[in-house]
C-alpha positions as CSV (number, residue, x, y, z in Angstrom):
1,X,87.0,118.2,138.1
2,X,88.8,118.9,141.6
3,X,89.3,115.4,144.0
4,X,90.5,115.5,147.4
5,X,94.4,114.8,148.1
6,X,93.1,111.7,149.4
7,X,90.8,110.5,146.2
8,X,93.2,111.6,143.8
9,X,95.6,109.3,145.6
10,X,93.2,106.2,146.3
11,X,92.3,106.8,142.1
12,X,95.9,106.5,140.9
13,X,96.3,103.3,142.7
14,X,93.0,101.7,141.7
15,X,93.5,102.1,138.4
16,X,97.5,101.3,138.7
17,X,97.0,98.0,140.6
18,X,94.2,97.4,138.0
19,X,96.2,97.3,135.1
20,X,98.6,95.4,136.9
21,X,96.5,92.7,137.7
22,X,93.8,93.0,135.6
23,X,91.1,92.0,138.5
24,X,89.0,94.1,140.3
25,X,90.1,96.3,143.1
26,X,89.2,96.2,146.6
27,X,89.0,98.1,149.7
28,X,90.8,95.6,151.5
29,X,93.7,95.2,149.1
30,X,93.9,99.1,148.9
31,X,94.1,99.0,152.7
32,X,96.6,96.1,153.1
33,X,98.5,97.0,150.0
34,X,99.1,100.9,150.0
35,X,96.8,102.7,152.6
36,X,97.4,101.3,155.7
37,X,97.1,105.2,157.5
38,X,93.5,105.0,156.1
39,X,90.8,102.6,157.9
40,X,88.9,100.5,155.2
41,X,85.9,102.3,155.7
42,X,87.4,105.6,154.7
43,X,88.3,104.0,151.5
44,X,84.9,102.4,150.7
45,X,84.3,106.1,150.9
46,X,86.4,107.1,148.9
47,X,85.8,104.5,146.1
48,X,82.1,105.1,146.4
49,X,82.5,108.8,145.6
50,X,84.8,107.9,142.6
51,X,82.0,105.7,141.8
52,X,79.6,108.5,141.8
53,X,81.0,110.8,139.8
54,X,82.5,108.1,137.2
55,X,85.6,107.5,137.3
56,X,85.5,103.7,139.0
57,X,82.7,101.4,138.3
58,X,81.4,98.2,139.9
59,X,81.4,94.7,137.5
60,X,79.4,93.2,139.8
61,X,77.3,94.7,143.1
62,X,79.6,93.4,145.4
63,X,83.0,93.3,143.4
64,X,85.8,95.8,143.7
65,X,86.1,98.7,141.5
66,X,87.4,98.9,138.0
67,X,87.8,102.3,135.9
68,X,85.9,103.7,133.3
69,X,87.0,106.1,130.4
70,X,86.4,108.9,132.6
71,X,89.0,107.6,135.4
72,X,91.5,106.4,132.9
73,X,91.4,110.1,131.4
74,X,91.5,112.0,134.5
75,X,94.5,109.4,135.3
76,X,96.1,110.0,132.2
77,X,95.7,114.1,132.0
78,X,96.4,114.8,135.8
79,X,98.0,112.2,137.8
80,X,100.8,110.8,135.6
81,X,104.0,113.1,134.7
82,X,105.8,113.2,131.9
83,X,109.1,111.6,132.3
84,X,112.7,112.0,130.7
85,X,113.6,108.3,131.6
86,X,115.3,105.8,129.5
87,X,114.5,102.2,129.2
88,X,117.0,99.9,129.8
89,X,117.5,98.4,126.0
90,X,117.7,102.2,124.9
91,X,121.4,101.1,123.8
92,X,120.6,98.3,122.0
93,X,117.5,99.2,120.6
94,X,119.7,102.5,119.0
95,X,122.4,99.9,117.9
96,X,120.1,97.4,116.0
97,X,118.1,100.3,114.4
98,X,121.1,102.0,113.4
99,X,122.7,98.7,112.0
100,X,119.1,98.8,109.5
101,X,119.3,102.5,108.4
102,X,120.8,102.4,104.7
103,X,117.2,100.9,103.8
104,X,114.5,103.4,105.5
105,X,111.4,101.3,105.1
106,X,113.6,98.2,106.7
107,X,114.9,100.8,109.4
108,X,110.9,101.5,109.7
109,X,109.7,98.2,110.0
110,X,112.0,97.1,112.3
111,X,110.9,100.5,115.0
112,X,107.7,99.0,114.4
113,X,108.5,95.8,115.7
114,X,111.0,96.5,118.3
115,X,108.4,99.2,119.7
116,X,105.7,95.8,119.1
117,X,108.2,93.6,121.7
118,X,109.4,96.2,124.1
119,X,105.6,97.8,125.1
120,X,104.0,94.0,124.6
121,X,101.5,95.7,122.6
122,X,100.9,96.1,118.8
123,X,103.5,98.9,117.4
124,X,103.0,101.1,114.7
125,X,105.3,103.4,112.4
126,X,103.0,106.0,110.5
127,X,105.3,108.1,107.8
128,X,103.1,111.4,106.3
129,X,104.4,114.2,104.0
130,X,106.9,112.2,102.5
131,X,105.7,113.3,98.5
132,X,108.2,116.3,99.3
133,X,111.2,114.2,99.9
134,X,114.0,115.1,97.0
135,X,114.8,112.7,94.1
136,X,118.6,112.2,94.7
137,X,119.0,109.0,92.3
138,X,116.9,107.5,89.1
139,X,118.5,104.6,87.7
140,X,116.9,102.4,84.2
141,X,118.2,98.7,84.5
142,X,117.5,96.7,81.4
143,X,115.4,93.6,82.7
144,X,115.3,91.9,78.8
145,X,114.8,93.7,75.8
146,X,111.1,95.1,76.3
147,X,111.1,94.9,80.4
148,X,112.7,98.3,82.2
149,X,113.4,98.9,85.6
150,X,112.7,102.5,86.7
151,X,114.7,103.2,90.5
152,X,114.3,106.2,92.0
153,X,116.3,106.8,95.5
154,X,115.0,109.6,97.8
155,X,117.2,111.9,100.3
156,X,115.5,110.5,102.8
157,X,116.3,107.0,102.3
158,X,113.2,105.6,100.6
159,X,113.7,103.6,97.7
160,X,110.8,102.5,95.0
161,X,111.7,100.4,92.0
162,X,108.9,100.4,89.3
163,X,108.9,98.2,86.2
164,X,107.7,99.4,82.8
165,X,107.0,96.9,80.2
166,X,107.8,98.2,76.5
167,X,105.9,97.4,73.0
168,X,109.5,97.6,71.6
169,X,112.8,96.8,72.6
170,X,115.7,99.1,73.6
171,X,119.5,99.0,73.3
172,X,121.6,99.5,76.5
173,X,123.5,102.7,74.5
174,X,119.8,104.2,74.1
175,X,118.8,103.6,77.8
176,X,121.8,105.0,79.1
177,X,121.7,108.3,77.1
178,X,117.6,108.7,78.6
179,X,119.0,108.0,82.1
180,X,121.8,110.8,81.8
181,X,118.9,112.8,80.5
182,X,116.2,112.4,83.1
183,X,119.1,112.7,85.5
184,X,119.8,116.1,84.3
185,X,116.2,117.6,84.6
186,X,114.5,115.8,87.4
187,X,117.5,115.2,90.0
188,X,116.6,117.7,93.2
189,X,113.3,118.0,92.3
190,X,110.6,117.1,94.9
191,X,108.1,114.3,94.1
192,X,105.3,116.9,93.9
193,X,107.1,119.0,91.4
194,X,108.0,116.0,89.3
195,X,104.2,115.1,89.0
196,X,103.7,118.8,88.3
197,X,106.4,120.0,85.7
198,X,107.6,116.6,83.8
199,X,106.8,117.2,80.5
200,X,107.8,120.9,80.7
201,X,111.5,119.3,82.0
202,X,111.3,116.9,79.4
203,X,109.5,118.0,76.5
204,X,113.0,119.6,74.3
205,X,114.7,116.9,75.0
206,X,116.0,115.0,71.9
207,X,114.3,111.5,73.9
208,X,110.9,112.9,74.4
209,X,109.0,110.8,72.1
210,X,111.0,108.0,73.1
211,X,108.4,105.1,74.6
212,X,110.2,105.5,77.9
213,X,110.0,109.1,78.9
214,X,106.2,109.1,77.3
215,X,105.0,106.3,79.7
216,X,106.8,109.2,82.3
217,X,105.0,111.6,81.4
218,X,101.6,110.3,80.5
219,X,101.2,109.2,83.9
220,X,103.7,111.1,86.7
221,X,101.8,110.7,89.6
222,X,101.7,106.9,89.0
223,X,105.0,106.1,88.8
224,X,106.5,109.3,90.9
225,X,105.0,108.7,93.9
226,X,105.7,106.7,97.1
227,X,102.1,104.7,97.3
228,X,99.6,106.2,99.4
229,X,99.5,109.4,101.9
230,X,100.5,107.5,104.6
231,X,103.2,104.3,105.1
232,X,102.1,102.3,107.8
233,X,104.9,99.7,109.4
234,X,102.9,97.3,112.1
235,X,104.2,95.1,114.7
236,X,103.0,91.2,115.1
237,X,99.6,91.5,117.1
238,X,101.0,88.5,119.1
239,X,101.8,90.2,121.9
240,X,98.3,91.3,122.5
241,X,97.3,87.6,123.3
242,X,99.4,88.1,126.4
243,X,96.1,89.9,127.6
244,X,92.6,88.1,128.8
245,X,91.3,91.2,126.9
246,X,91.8,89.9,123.5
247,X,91.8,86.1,124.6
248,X,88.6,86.0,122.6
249,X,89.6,85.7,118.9
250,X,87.1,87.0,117.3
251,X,88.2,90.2,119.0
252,X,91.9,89.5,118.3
253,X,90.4,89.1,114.2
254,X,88.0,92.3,114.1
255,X,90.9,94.7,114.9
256,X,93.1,92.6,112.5
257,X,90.6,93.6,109.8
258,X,90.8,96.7,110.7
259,X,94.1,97.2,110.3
260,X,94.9,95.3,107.4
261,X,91.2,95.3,105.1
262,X,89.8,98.8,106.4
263,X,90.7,102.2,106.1
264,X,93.6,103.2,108.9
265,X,94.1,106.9,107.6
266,X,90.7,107.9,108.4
267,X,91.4,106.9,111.9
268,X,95.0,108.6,112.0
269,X,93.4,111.7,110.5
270,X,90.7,112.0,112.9
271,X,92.3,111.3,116.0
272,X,96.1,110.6,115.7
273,X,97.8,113.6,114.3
274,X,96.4,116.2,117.2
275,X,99.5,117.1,119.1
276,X,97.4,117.6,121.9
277,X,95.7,114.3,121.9
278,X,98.2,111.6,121.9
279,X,96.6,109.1,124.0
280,X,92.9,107.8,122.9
281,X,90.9,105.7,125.1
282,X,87.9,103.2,124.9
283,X,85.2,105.2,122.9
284,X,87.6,108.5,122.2
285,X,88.9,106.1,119.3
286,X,85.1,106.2,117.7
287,X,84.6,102.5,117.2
288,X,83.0,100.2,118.9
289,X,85.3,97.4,117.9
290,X,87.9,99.5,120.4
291,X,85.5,100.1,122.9
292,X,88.1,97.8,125.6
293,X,91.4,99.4,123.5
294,X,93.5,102.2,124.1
295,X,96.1,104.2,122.1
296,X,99.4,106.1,122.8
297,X,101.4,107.9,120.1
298,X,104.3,110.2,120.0
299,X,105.0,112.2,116.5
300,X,108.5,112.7,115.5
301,X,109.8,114.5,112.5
302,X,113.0,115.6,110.9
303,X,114.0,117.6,107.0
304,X,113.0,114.4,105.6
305,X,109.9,113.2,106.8
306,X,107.7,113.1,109.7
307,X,104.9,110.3,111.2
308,X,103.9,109.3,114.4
309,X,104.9,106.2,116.9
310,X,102.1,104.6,118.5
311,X,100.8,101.7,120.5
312,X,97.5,99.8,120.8
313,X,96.6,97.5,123.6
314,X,93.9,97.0,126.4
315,X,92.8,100.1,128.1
316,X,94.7,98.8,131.1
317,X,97.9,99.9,129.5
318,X,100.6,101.1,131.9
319,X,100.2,104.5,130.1
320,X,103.1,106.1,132.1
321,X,105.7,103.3,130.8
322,X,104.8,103.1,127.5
323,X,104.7,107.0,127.2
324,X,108.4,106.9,127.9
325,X,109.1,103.9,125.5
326,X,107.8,106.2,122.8
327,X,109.8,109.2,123.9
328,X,112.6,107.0,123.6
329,X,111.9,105.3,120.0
330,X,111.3,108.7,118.6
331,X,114.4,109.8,120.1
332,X,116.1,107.1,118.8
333,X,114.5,107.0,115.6
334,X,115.7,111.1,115.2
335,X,119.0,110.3,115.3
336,X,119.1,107.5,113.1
337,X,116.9,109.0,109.9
C-alpha cells in the first residue's frame, strides 16, 4: 500500500505518541506537538484517509485516532529501521549473565528475566534442537544402598540429574566399574544416538545384565533426554501490570494459563520460529485471548543450541526499542553460551 510523504509521516507519529501515552490521538496534539508546517485541517485529512483505508480507527465518533492491526503492521514493516544501537545496561547486563554461565539453564533464566525488566514486558528464552547436544560427562552417585543418581553433563552446559531406584542394593566398587563403563561407550555421543544405539554400546559389556545399565536401556529416551522439544525460561508477568491494558486481572490470569497450563509449542511452532515473521500483532498470534497483545522475537543460535528471545506486551509496544533490546540480549547471550 503506497501513502503520501505526508501520511506516512502523520501515521508514524499517531501510532508513536499512541503507545506513548496510551490515549487517543488528536489533530490538535499532532498539530501543536509535531506538525506545526501543516494547518489542522490538513491533518484531519490526513487521519481521515488513514481512517479509510484502516490503518487508524476512531474509539469513539468524536475521539482522536488510535491504530489498528493494519497500521501497527504497516508501522512495523515500513516505517521503522532496523538499528545497530546498544542499550545502555549492555555492559552490565553481559557482566551479570556472564557471572551465571557455568549453569546454562541458570544463565537461561536469568536472560529471561533481565530481558522481563529491561523491555517492561514479559520475557521469554525458548531453547529447540538441543537432543543433539554431546554427552561430555555421566556420573552414578550412590544416594543409599538401593537409591542411584544418574548425572549426565552436556557440551553445551545443560545438566540433568535423574534418580533410579534399585530392587537391590549395590556396592560403591560395583558402581564405579559401570560408570567407567558407560563412560567408555556413550561419552561423545549425541542424545539422539544414545536413545538409538544403547543396547548395541552396551550389550558385550561384562555389566549388561546388571539392574543399572538394564533400567538404561529398557527405557533411553526416558532417561536420555532433556524434557520436552522446547525449554521455555519466562520472566515475572509483573511488569505487564504497568499497563491499563492488562489492569483487568482476569486478562492478566487468561494469558497466565496460557503460558503455564496450555500448550506454548504449538504457538512457537506456528508463528514464532519464521525468520521472516518476528513480530506478531493482535489477531496475527491466532487467539483471541491476545487480540490487544503483541510479540517481538529475535532467534539466536550457536554449535550448541539454538531458541528464540522474545517479548509479549500490549500492542502499543515501542516495537523499535525493544527490537534493539533483543538484538542486544542475543548478542549478548552469543558470546556467553
Amino acid at each position: 500500500m503506497l501513502l503520501t510523504q505526508r501520511e506516512n509521516k502523520i501515521l508514524k507519529k499517531t501510532i508513536e505518541d499512541y503507545i506513548s501515552i496510551g490515549a487517543p490521538i488528536s489533530s490538535q496534539r499532532l498539530h501543536s506537538c509535531y506538525f506545526n508546517q501543516f494547518s489542522t485541517a490538513t491533518i484531519r485529512n490526513s487521519l481521515a484517509n488513514l481512517e479509510k483505508i484502516g490503518m487508524l480507527k476512531s474509539i469513539h465518533r468524536s475521539s482522536g485516532k488510535v491504530p489498528t492491526d493494519n497500521g501497527y503492521r504497516y508501522y512495523v514493516d515500513t516505517l521503522i529501521a532496523e538499528s545497530s544501537k546498544t542499550i545502555q545496561e549492555y555492559d552490565n547486563i553481559a557482566k551479570k549473565l556472564s557471572a551465571a554461565s557455568n549453569n546454562l539453564e541458570d544463565l537461561l533464566q536469568a536472560t529471561a528475566y533481565m530481558l522481563g525488566r529491561i523491555s517492561r514486558l514479559f520475557g521469554v528464552v525458548v531453547i529447540s534442537k538441543h537432543q543433539k547436544n554431546i554427552l561430555n560427562e555421566i556420573e552414578l552417585i550412590h544416594l543409599s544402598s538401593d537409591r542411584i543418581m544418574l548425572v549426565l553433563g552436556l557440551n553445551s552446559g545443560f545438566i540433568r540429574s535423574i534418580v533410579l531406584n534399585l530392587k537391590v542394593s549395590i556396592d560403591d566398587s560395583l558402581l564405579k566399574v559401570i560408570n567407567e563403563g558407560l563412560k567408555d561407550r556413550l561419552l561423545g555421543l549425541t542424545l539422539n544416538e544414545i536413545q538409538e544405539n544403547i543396547k548395541e554400546r552396551l550389550k558385550e559389556s561384562q555389566y549388561f545384565e546388571n539392574e543399572i545399565v538394564q533400567i538404561l536401556v529398557q527405557d533411553p529416551s526416558k532417561h536420555f533426554v532433556i524434557s520436552g522439544e522446547k525449554l521455555v525460561y519466562t520472566s515475572s508477568f509483573y511488569q505487564l501490570l504497568e499497563y491499563p491494558e492488562f489492569h483487568e486481572i482476569n486478562k492478566l490470569k487468561t494469558l497466565m494459563s496460557f503460558f503455564y497450563e496450555k500448550s506454548m509449542e504449538e504457538y512457537l511452532n506456528n508463528y514464532l520460529f519464521d525468520d521472516h515473521n518476528n513480530v506478531i500483532i493482535g489477531k496475527e498470534i491466532g487467539d483471541s485471548n491476545f487480540r490487544n497483545c503483541s510479540i517481538v522475537s529475535k532467534p539466536f543460535e550457536n554449535k550448541n543450541i539454538n531458541g528464540q528471545m522474545l517479548v509479549l506486551g500490549p500492542k502499543r509496544l515501542p516495537y523499535q526499542n525493544i527490537k534493539i533490546i533483543l538484538t542486544n540480549f542475543t548478542d549478548i547471550i552469543n558470546n556467553v553460551i
